[in-house]
N, C-alpha and C positions, 0 to 999 in steps of 0.2 A: 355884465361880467364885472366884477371887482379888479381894479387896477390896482389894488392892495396887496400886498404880500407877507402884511406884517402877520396875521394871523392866519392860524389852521384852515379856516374856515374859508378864509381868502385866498390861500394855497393851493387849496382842491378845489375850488371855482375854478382856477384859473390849470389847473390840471385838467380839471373835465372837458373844457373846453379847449384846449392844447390836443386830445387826446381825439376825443369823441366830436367836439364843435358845438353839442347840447347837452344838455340835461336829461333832456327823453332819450337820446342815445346812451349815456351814461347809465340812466335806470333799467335800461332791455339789455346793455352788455351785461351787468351785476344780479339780473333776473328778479329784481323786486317789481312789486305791483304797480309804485306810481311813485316819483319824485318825492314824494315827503321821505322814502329812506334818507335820504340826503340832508332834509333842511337842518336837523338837528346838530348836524355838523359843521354845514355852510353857515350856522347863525351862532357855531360856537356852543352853544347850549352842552354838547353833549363833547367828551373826550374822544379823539379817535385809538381804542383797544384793541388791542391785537388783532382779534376777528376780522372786526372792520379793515385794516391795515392788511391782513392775507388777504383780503374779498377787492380790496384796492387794488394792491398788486395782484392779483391774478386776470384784472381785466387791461391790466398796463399804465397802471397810476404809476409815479414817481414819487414812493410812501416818504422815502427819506427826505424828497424836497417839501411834502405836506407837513408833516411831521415836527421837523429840524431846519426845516428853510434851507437845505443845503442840497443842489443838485448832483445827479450823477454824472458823470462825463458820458456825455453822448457819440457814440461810435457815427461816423459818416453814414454808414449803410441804416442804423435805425432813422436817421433824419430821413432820407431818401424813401423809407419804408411808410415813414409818416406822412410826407409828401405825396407818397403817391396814393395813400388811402382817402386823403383830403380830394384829388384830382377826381378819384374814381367816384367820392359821395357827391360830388357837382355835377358830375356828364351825368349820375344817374338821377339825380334829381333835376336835371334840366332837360332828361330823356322822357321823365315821366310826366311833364308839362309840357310838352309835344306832344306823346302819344295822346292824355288828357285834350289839348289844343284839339289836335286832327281829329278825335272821335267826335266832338262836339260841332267842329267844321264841317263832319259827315252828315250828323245827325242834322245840322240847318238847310242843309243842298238836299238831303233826302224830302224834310218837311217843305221846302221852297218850293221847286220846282219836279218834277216828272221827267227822267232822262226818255227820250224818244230813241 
């Protein structure tokens, strides 16, 4: 991630990730095919246009801080809201490397041994 903020490009890096935590999250919220929607923006190459800018904001970019560099004031309860969606994408990703885990613990006890 860009610890940059000077440019557009480095604004919505650091959005996507503020928001989403990746890039592949980012691209399944906004329903394009694969990441390169993005690069053209994140490399600066290409202006963010209005389009872009409704298709930002509608998946919970902060256009004005990408944009303009200038943030919105954040209400208590949105942080809280962001909080807890970060909390819920770790138990379930640390849920699904358990289940993962335990299937494969299953499948060595079954191949090992013969329960009597």
């Amino acid at each position: 991630m860009i610890d940059n903020n000077s440019t557009m490009g480095g604004r919505l890096e650091e959005e996507i990730f503020r928001v989403f935590g990746s890039l592949t999250k980012a691209t399944a919220a906004i329903g394009a095919k694969g990441a390169s929607y993005f690069r053209p923006y994140l490399s600066n190459t290409n202006r963010i246009g209005m389009t872009a800018r409704k298709r930002f904001a509608a998946i919970g970019l902060d256009v004005d801080y990408i944009v303009g560099g200038v943030r919105k004031p954040v209400k208590e309860e949105d942080e809280i809201t962001v909080e807890m969606w970060r909390k819920f994408d770790d138990i379930e990703f640390r849920l699904l490397q358990l289940v993962k885990d335990f299937q494969e613990l299953v499948a060595m006890a079954k191949h090992g041994r013969k329960r009597r």
